[in-house]
C-alpha positions in Angstrom: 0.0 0.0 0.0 3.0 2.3 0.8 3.3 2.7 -3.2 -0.1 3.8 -3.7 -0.3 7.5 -2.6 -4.5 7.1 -2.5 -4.1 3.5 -1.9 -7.3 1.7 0.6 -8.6 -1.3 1.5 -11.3 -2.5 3.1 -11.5 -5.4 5.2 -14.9 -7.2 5.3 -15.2 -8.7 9.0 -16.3 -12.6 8.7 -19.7 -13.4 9.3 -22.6 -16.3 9.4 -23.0 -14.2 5.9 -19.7 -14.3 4.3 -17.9 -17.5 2.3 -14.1 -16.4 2.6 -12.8 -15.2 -0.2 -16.0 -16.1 -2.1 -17.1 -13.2 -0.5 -16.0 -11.2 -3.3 -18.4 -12.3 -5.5 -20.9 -11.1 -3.4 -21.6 -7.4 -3.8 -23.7 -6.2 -1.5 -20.7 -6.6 1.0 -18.2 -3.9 -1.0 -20.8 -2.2 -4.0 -21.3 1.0 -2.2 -18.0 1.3 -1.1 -16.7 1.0 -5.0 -19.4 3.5 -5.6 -17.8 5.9 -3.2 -14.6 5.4 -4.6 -15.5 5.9 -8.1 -17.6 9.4 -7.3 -13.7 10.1 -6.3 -12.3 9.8 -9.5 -12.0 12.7 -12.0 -13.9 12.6 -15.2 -11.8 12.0 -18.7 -13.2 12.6 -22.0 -13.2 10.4 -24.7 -10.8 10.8 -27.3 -11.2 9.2 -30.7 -7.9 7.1 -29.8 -8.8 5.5 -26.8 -11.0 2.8 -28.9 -11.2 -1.0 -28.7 
């Protein structure tokens, strides 16, 4: 994390809920939290090189 100057993490607590690191696939444990982060982010146009 040191090399990451924004750098987070979250750490889901285990629960009766949670499957280990299936837990990832489940996003009502970290979706809003992603959302947060992303509202973070500045906005980039689209440039006419950046296709597929």
């Amino acid at each position: 994390m040191s090399r990451l100057p924004r750098g987070e993490y979250d750490l889901i607590p285990a629960s009766a809920e949670t499957r280990g690191h299936g837990t990832t696939g489940q996003a009502r444990f970290w979706a809003e939290r992603l959302r947060q982060f992303l509202a973070t982010l500045p906005v980039r146009a689209a440039s006419a090189e950046s296709g597929p």
